[in-house]
N, C-alpha and C positions, 0 to 999 in steps of 0.2 A: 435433607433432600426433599422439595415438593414431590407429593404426587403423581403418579402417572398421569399425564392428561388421558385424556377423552376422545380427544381428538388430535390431529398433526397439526406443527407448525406450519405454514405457507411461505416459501421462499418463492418470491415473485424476481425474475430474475433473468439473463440472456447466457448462451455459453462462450459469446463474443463479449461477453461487459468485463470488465477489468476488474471492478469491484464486489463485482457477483463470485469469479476465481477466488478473489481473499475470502469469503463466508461460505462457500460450497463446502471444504474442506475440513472446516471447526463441526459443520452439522454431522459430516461424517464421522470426524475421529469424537465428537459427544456421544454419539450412536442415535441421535435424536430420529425420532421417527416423522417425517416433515416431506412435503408434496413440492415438487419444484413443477410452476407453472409459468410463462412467458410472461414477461411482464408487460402491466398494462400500465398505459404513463398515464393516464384519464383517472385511472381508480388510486395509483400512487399520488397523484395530485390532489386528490378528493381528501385521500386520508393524512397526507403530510402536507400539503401545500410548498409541498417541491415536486419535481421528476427526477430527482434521482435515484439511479437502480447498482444495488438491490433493495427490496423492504421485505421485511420477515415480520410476517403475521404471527402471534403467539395461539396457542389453544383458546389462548381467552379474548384472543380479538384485538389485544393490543400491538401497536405498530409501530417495529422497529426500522432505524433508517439511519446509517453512517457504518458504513462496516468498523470502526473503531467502538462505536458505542455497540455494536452487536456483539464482538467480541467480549466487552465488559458484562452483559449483560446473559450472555453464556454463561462465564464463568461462572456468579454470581447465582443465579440460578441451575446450572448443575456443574456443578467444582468435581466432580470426578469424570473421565479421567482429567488432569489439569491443563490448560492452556498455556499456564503463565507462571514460569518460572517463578519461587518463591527465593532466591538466593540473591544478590545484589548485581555483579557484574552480569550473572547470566540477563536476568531483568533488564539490565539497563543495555543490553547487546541486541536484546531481541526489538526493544523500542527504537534504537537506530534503525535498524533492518526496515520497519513498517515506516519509519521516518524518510528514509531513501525510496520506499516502494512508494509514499504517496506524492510524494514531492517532486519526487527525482526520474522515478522510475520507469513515468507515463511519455518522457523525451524518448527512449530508446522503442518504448512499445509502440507510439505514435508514428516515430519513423519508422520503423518496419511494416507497419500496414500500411501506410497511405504516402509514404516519400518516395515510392518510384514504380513507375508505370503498372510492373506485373505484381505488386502489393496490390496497388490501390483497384485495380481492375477486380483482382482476387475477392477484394474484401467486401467491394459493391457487387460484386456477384451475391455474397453470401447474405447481407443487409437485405435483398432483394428476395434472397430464397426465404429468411425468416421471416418477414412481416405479409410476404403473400402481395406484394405488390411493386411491379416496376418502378413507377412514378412514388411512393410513399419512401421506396427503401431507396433510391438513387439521391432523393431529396438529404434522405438523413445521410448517406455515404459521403455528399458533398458538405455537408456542414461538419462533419467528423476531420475527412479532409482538409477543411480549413483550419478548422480548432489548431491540428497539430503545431501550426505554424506559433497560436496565442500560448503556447504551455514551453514552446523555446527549441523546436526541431524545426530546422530551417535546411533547403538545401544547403548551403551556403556552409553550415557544422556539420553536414552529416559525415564527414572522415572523422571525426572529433568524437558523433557519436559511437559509431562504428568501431572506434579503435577502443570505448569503452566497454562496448556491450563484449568486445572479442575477450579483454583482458577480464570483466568477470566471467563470463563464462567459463571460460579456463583455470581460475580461482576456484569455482561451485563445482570443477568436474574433478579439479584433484581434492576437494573438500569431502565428495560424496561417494569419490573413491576413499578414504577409508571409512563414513561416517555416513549413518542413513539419515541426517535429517541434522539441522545446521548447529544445534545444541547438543549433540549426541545421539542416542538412537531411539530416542522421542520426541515426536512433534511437539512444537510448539507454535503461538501466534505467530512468531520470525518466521516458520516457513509455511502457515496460512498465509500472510501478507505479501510474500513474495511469488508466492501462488498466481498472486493477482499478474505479473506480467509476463510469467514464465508460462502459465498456462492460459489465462485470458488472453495472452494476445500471440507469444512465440510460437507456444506449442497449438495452436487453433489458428494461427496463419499461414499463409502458403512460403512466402519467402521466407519467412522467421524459423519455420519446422524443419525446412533444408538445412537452415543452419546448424538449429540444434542435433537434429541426426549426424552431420556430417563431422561436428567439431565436437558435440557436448553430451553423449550418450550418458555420461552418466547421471548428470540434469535429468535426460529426461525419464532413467531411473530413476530419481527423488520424485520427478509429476508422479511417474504410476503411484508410487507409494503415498504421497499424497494424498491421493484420489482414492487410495485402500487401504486406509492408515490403521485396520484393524485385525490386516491379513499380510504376514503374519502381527502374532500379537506386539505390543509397543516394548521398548527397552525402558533407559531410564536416562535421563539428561546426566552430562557427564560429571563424577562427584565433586567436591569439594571447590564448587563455583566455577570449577573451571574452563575455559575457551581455550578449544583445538587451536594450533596454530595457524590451521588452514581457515581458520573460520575468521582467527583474527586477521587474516590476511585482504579475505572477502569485505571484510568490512571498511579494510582500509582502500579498497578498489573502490567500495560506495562512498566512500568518506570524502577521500581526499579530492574526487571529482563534484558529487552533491553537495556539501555543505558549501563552500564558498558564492555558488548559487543560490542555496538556502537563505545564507545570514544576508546578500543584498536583498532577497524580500521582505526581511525581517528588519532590516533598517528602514526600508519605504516605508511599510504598514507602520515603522515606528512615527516615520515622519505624519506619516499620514493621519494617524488616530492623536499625536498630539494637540491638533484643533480639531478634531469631533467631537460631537457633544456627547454627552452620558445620556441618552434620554429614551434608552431601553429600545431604542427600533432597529429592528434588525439591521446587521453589516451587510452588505453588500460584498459578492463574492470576491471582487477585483476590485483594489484600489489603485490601480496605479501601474506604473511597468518597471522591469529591472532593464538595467545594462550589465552584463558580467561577460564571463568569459568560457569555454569548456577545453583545456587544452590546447589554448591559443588562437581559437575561435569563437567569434561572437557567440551572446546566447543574450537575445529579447525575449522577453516574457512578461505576463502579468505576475503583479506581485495580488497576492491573495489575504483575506482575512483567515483564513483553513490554517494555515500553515504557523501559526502565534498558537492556536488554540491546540493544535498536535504539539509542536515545540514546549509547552507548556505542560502536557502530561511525562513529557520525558524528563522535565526540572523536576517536576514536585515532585517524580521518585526521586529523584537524584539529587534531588537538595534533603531529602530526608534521612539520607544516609546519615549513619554518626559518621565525625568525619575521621578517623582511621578507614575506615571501612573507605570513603570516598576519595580517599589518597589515592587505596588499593586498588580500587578501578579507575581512578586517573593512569594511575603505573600501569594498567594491561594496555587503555585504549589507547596509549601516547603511540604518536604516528600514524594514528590511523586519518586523522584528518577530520576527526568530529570532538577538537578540542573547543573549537569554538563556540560549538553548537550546546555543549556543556557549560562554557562559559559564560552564555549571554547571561544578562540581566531586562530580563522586559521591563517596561516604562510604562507597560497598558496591560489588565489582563482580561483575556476576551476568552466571556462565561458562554453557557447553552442554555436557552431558553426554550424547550419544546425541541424545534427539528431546527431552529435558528442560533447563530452568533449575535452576542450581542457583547458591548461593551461592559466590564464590569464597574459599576455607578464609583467602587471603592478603589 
């Protein structure tokens, strides 16, 4: 274990950002002692040469930036209590989970804020109250609003979304009726990650928080607990590898709808990095657009470079397994709808340079 610091971590960060919900959560169940201040996009730009939020200042000045790598970087420097399952199927459950929250998960949270009249009113009220400016926060409300459209929530699918977000929810509320927390009755990264659209956007929106009080109470018994993951104290994930049935059930509601969306991005970017050159410069976030489907409704989207590079941490545990071991979690997650996503074989693999993707030269 390092040291106590000296001084707090600095989570620079919004209680409306999506990404900010997945790392709120891990700092609390760490007990880390760390300062949550509004984020500034001028000084995250200065020090990452991106804008995006959150970034987690260390005691020593160093600057964290991808809630994926914040969680590894947790762990790693304080592993008690633990984040991340050490067992195989639990491990490889909890990285679908964050694989559906970052991929998947931003269509339903998008639509809920900003796809119909009393969301998007709501939300550029709120944009307005927090930056302290009509004209600055109306600005960014409208480009927010647009965004939704480029990530694949479109009027056009929103019964399609809708009929999904109703069926997991109903999944996560018989889930957490008997079970605090999606592993058992300790936190883990699976429900930091899920954090992110259940509390960054459902449970901090106007439309979305109707819903969940009205349908999903016991959701937003998991947010409390959550958000005081220390009180009471934590149990233990549940033994012998095992996944509740409710939980494999949950999975198969994000599976069987995300992944088939997934793997067309994953074929683009294949198409697409097959004549890019190796020559170390950063990927560009979007390459290109999907055509798929959700439920028998269109879904256009950018297909992303993100999306290889997270698909990729969920292979190389899972191609690590000896393979008994990787039967035995092929045999739990059959049906669920993320065989495929298990199955791919990438053609490119896309490393991290600094705060950047790049192509791997090898």
């Amino acid at each position: 274990m390092p040291a106590p610091p000296n001084r707090p971590y600095v989570f620079h960060s919004f209680e409306v950002s999506y990404f900010s919900a997945k790392v709120r959560p891990a700092l609390r169940y760490k007990r880390l002692w760390y300062d949550e201040v509004l984020a500034d996009s001028g000084l995250i730009r200065e020090r990452t040469g991106l804008t995006f939020i959150p970034m987690l200042l260390t005691p020593e000045d160093e600057a964290w930036q991808d809630s994926t790598d914040i969680y590894d970087r947790l762990e790693a420097r304080h592993p008690d209590p633990p984040l991340f399952p050490t067992t195989p199927l639990q491990r490889i459950a909890a990285h679908l989970v964050e694989l559906y929250v970052d991929e998947f998960g931003l269509i339903p949270a998008m639509h809920y804020r900003w796809g119909s009249e009393l969301g998007e009113a709501s939300a550029r009220s709120r944009f307005i109250a927090m930056v302290g400016s009509e004209e600055v926060g109306t600005k960014a409300a409208a480009r927010m609003a647009q965004a939704r459209l480029a990530i694949g929530a479109s009027d056009e699918n929103a019964p399609a979304i809708e009929a999904h977000t109703r069926e997991l929810l109903d999944a996560l509320s018989t889930h957490f009726g008997a079970h605090r927390y999606l592993l058992g009755e300790r936190m883990s990264f699976a429900d930091c990650a899920l954090m992110g659209p259940l509390d960054g956007h459902f449970f901090t929106d106007l439309v979305s928080r109707n819903l969940l009080l009205e349908t999903a109470r016991p959701v937003v018994g998991w947010i409390e607990r959550c958000n005081h993951p220390n009180a009471p104290a934590q149990g233990e994930w549940l033994t012998e590898d095992a996944l509740a049935p409710t939980c494999r059930e949950t999975l198969g509601v994000m599976g069987r709808d995300a992944a088939p969306i997934l793997m067309e991005g994953l074929r683009v970017f294949e198409r697409w990095a097959d004549d890019a050159p190796r020559d170390g410069k950063p990927l560009p976030r979007a390459v290109g657009q999907t055509e798929s489907s959700l439920r028998g409704l269109p879904v256009v989207r950018f297909a992303g470079s993100y999306a290889p590079w997270l698909v990729q941490r969920v292979l190389d545990d899972y191609g690590a397994l000896d393979p008994a071991v990787r039967k035995r979690v092929d045999e739990s997650l059959a049906g669920t709808g993320w065989e495929a996503v298990l199955a791919h074989e990438p053609r490119h693999r896309v490393a991290k340079r600094g705060y950047e993707l790049v192509l791997d030269a090898d």
